[in-house]
N, C-alpha and C positions, 0 to 999 in steps of 0.2 A: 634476624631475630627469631625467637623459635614461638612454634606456637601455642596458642593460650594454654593448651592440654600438656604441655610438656614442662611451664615455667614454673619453681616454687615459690607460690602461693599462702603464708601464712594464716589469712584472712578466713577461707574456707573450713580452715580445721577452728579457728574459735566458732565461726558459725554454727559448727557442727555438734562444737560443745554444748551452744545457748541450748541448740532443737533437744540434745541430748538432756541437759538441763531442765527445761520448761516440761519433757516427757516425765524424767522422775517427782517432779513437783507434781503433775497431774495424778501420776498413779497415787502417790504420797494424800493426796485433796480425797479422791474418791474414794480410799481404802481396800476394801474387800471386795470392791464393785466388779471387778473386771478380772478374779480369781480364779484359776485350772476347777478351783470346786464350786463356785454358781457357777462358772457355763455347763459345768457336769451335769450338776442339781438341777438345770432345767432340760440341757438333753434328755435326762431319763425322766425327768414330769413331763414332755411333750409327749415320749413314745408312750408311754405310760397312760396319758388321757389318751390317744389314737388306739389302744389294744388293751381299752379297760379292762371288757367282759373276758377277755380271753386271758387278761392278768389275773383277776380276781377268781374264775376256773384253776388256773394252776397255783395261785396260793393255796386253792382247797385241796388242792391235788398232794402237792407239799405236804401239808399238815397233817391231810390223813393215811398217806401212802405208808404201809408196812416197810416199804426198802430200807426209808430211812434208818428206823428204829435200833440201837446200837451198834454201828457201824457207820463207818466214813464213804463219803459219795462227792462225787465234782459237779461242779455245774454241768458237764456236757452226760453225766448221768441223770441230773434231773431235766435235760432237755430231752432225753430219748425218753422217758414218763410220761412227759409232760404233752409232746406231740404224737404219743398214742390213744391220753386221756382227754387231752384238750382241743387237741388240733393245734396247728398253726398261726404265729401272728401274724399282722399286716407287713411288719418290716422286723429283716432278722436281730436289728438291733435291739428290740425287745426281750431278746434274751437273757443280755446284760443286765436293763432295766430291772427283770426280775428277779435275777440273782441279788442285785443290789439291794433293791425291795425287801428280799427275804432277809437278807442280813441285819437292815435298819430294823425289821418289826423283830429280829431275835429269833426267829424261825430255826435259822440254818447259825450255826459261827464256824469261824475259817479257825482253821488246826495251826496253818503258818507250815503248811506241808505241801510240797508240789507234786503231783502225776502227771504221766505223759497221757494226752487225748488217745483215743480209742478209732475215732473217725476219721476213715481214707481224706477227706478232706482238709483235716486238722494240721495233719503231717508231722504228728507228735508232739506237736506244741505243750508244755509243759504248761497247767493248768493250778488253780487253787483246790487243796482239796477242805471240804466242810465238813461238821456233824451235826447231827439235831438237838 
């Protein structure tokens, strides 16, 4: 006789359907609970309360910096502003936070245009470009 790992087993794949089943009813019950955009919305409301004072310095930074002014800029240009005029946050992930930030309050809007990063670091990574 062969063993249990080798014999076909119909029983296992309906099992596998209910778990699969009972999953889409849950997600179906909670709704929006458990969406790519709340877990976002809160990642960046955590970094966001952790690096208030130094968010709320770089939205000023933002709003009254000349660079902006008619012309187009990436977020890794308002990061080089930003940690000349503001310093640094707690965690680099704050970055994003901010960018996001600025877009929600209408600060900055995205052109729907890409550039390549500027920073050894980046490795050219092809970025969002904004304007004021």
């Amino acid at each position: 006789m062969l063993p249990a790992s080798c014999r076909r087993n119909p029983a296992p794949k309906t099992f596998l359907m209910k778990i699969r089943d009972q999953r889409q009813e849950q997600l179906c019950d909670f709704g929006p609970l458990f969406t790519g955009e709340v877990l976002r919305d809160e990642g960046i409301a955590q970094v966001s309360e952790h690096n208030e004072s130094w968010m709320e310095r770089c939205i000023r930074v933002v709003t009254n910096h000349y660079l902006w002014e008619g012309g187009n800029f990436t977020g890794e240009e308002i990061r080089f502003v930003c940690e000349a005029e503001a310093g640094y946050p707690n965690h680099s992930n704050a970055w994003g936070a901010l960018i996001n930030t600025l877009v929600r309050r209408k600060i900055i809007k995205p052109t729907g245009e890409y550039r390549a990063m500027r920073d050894d670091n980046s490795h050219a990574r092809k970025t969002p470009v904004y304007r004021k």
